[in-house]
Structure formats: C-alpha cells, structure tokens
N, C-alpha and C positions, 0 to 999 in steps of 0.2 A: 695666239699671241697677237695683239695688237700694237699700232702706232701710229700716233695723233699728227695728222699734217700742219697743226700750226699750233704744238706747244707741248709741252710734258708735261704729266700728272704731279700733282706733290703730293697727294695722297690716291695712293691708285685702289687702296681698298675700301674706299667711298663710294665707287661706282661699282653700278651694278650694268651685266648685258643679257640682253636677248639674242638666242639664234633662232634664226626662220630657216627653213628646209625646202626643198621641194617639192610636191606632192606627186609628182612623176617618178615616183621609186625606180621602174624599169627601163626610162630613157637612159642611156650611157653615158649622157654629159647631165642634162639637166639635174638627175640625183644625185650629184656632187656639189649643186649653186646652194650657196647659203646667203647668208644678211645678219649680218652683226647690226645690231641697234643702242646702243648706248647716253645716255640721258644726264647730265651736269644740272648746277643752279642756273646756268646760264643759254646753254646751247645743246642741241639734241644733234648726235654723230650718227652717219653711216657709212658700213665698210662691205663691201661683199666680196668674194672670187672669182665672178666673173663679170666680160663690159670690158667696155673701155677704159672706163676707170681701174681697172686692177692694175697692180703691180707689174710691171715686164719682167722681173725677177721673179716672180714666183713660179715661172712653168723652167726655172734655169736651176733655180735653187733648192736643197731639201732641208729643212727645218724641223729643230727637234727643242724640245724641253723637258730638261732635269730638274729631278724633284727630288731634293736629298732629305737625309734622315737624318736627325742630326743627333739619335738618341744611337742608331747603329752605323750611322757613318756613309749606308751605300745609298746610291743613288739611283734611280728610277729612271729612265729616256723614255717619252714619249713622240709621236712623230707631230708636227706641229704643222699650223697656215699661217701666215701673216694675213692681217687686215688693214689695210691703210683706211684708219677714218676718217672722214671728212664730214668738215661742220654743216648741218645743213640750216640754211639760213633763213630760204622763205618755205612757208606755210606748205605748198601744194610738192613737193620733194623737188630731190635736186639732180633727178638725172631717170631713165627710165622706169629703172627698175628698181629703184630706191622707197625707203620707207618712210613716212613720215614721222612716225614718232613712236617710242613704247612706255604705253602710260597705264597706269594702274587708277582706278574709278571705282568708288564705293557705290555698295547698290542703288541705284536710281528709282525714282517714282515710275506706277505703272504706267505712268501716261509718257513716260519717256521714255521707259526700255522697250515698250511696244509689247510683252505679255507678265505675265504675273511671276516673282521670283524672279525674274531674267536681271543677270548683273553686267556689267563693264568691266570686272575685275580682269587684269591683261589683254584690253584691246587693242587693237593695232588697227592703221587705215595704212595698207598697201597701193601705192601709188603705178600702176601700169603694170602691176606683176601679179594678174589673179590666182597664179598656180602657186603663192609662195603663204604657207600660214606658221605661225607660232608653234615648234617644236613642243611636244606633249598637249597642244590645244587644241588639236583638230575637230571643229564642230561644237564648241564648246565657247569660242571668242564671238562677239558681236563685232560688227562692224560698221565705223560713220565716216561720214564728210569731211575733213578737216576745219570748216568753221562750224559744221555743228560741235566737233571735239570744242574747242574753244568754248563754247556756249556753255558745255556740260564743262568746261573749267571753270571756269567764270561762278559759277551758281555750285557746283560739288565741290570742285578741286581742292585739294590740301594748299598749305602756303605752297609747301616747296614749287607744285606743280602752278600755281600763278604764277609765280616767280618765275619760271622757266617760261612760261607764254609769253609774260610781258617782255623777259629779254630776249625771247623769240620775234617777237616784233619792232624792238627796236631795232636788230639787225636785220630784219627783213628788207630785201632791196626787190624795190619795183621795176621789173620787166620790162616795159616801157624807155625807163633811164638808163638799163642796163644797154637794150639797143641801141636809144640813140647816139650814146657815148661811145658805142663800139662804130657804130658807121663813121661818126664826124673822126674817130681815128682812124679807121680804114681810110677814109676819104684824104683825111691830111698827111698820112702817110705814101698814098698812091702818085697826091702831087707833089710831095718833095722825091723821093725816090723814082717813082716812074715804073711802071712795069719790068721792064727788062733789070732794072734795079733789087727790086725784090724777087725777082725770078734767082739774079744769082745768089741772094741773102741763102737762097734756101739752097739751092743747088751746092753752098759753102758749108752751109749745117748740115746735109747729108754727109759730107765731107770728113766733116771733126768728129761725126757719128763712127765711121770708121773706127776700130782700134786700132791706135799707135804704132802697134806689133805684128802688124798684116802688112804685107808688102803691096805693093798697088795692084788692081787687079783688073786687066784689060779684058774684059767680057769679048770683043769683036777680035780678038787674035787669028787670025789664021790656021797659027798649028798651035799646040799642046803647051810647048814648052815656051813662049810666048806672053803667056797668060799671065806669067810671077815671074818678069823677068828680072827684078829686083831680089830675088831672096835672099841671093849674097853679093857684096860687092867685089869690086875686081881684087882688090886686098885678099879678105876672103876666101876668095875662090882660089888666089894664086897659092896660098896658105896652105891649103888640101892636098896641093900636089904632090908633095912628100907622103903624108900618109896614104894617101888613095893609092901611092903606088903600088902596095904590099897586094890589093885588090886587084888590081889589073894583071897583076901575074900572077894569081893566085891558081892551084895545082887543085885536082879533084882531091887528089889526097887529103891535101891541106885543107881543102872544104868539106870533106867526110868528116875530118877532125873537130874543124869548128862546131859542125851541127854537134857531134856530141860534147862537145864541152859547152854548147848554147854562148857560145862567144860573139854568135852575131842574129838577127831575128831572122826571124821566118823566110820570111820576105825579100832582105838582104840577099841571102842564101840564094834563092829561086831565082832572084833576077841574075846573080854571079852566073850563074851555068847556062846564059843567053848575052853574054857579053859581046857586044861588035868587035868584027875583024881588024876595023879601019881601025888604029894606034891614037889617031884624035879622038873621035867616040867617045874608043874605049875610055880613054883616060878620060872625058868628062862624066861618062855613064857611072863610073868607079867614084870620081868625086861626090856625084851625089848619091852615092849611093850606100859610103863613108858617113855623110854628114845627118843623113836620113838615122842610119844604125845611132850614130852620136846624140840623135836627138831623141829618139827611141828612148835610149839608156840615160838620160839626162832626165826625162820624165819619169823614170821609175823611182828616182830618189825623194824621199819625202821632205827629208831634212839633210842640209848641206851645211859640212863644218869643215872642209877643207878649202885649202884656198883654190886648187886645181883638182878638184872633183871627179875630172873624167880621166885622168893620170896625166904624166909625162910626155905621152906620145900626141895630144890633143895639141896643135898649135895656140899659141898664149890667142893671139888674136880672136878665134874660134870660144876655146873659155868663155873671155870676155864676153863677148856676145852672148851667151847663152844667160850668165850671170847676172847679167844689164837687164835683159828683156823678159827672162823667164823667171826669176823670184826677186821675192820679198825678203828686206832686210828685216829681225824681229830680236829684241833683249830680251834677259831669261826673263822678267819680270810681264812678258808679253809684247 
C-alpha cells in the first residue's frame, strides 16, 4: 500500500511500481529493506521501509488488505507495508539509499550497450545502495549514470519518458541554492531568536511530543511512587475511598473467592495478600490497586454502549475519566 506525500492519485491504475529487494537474503534486517520506485508524466517517486525517511508508524502499526470477491461475496486479507513516496526532484536521488528512477529503454546500438544483443529494458541507477537490485532481475539489468540515462533519453526515449526528464528538470533544484537559503535562514533566525531562544522552541516541541494522556513523568524522583505523581488528582483519589475499602478489608476467603470467579486480575489478587499493616498505606495501596483492576477491565471492552460501563459501584467521576481519555466517539455509519 502506498501514499503520495504531496497529492492523491485520480487515476491510480495508470501507474505502474517497481520493488527492489535486498540481496543479503540472510541478514535479519536487511532482507526485509525494499524500494518502491514509481514513475508519473511528471515526477518520478520513492518510498522505502527503512532510513530515516520511513514512517514512525509503521514499526507501531499492522496493516492489512482486503481483496473482495464480488462474484462470491468473501473476502481475502492480506498483511500489508505502507510506503510514503516521496517526489524526487533532482537528478542524482534524494536521500541515501534512494533510487533514481525505473525506466524502461528499448534496445540500444552496440556501441552503447557496450556488447552485442545487450538491452536496457528495466534499468535502474541505484544511488548509494549497491546491495539493492530489481526483484526478478538479478544479473540481467544494466546499469548507468544518471546523465548518461538522460543522454540515452534524449536520443531513445519514448514521449512519455521525455516528458518525464524534462519535468524532471524543471523541478530540479540546485544544491547550492538549497544551502545558501538554508544558512541565511539559520542565520536570521539565530539573530532574532538567540540561542537560549530556540533551545526552549525545541525543549516546548519535545513537550507537545508527549501524549496528552500520560501524566508527567519526573525521571529524577527519588522513590517509585514519585515518578506519576499526577495520575490521579485529589478529587479522584478522594472518590476511590469508598470502593477501595471493600479491598482493604478483604478476608482470604473472600479472595479465594474472587480468584475463582476471576472478579479481579492476577495481579490484583497477589499484591491483596502483601497489604500493609499501617491503616494509611493500606488504604492507599487498596486505592490503587482498585483503580489498577478498573482499568484493567476498562481495556478489555472493545465496544462501549453504555453510559456507565464499569457498573454502579465505579464512582461517576472515575467513569468519566476513563470515558474522556481512553475512547473514541464513532456513528453506526463509522
């Protein structure tokens, strides 16, 4: 599955892609790195899986695609990659391990292919990445220069593939300009902001990097419980007191019981039967250890149609919170 960083298709079965593979079968990462290559009137894409450039999602997320039948109705899953392509604009590629272009070349004169019969049909020039060649070509592709390619466009090439050179070089942006445009903004930004300026810009961007839904997390704490001192607030917390208390007195019996009826997790359970002596403690260790089992059982539900989900006994305040933070609102229509 692919998708285009600066536009959508309106005809996506007009194009056609290349994938390049690795040729290190037995390395454990590299036999997984591919290269999507894809070719327009206008601009020539590439997307790969791995690099800097990849997706931050894709090592979070699993992707699949259904392929229905539309004469018997079922449908097919298969497991999928996303590609984020990106246009590449000058000549020589656009990032290490990027491709230049995948172009197809009708047989060339001998004095150009270099022996007798030898064609260009599916060549590719790989830019920094000698281990990567054309799936099903191995040994069989030629390979050039990227202004030699030109040359052999210029003089073979079909329209389409001029076509694509010459809008390939209109967008082509010089090196050169790219830098000096990037320093004289570094520079005018260093003097209107200042160092210590843009120190905190970023130190503010880490920040909002954060999710929303994480409570602040003091790395230097001293002791344990220090760390997420935020999880709940005093409201909150004072809310639990009531139910926590069934916990804090709770009888071996009573917790023989639970484990067979699985009324509370594992965990719950184990930590019940090492409950502190002291009455304050206790009573906080049992809060959270309430709110812990609460949120346990809050994440088992997949789909939530009531209004008070975890029942009765759940303080309204406590609900809310979980309601607010941990799902999405969704109509039957999606």
């Amino acid at each position: 599955a692919v998708r285009f960083a600066n536009g959508r298709l309106e005809r996506p079965e007009s194009l056609r892609f290349t994938v390049y593979r690795n040729r290190d079968s037995a390395h454990p990462r590299k036999r997984h790195r591919r290269i999507l290559v894809s070719e327009t009137e206008r601009l020539c894409y590439v997307g790969h899986n791995f690099g800097s450039q990849v997706m931050k999602c894709n090592s979070l997320c699993r992707y699949f695609v259904g392929v229905l039948d539309k004469s018997s109705g079922q449908m097919e899953v298969y497991n999928a990659e996303i590609f984020n392509m990106q246009p590449l604009l000058s000549g020589g590629g656009a990032g290490r391990h990027s491709c230049w272009a995948a172009l197809s070349f009708p047989s060339l004169p001998r004095s150009l292919a270099g022996s007798k019969g030898r064609s260009f049909t599916g060549a590719v020039c790989v830019s920094g990445a000698a281990g990567l060649c054309p799936r099903g070509a191995q040994g069989a592709a030629a390979c050039a220069l990227p202004p030699q390619m030109d040359l052999c466009i210029e003089a073979f090439g079909t329209s389409k593939q001029k076509r694509a050179l010459s809008s390939r070089r209109m967008n082509a942006v010089g090196s050169d300009m790219v830098s000096t445009a990037v320093s004289r903004a570094a520079a005018s930004l260093i003097d209107t902001k200042g160092l210590t300026g843009l120190m905190q810009d970023v130190a503010q961007d880490d920040v909002q990097n954060i999710s929303a839904f994480l409570p602040p997390c003091h790395e230097d704490a001293e002791r344990p419980e220090h760390v997420y001192p935020a999880v709940l607030s005093p409201a909150e917390y004072e809310a639990l007191r009531v139910p926590a208390a069934a916990l804090a007195s709770i009888s071996t019996e009573e917790m023989a019981k639970r484990a067979e009826e699985r009324s509370l997790c594992s965990f719950v359970l184990e930590e019940l039967k090492f409950l502190p002596t002291d009455e304050k403690s206790r009573d906080h260790k049992a809060r959270c250890l309430w709110f812990l089992d609460t949120l346990i059982k809050f994440s088992q539900q997949k789909v939530i149609k009531k209004k008070h989900p975890m029942g009765p006994e759940c303080p309204h305040i406590i609900s809310k919170k979980l309601m607010k933070n941990f799902t999405s609102l969704t109509y039957n229509n999606g």
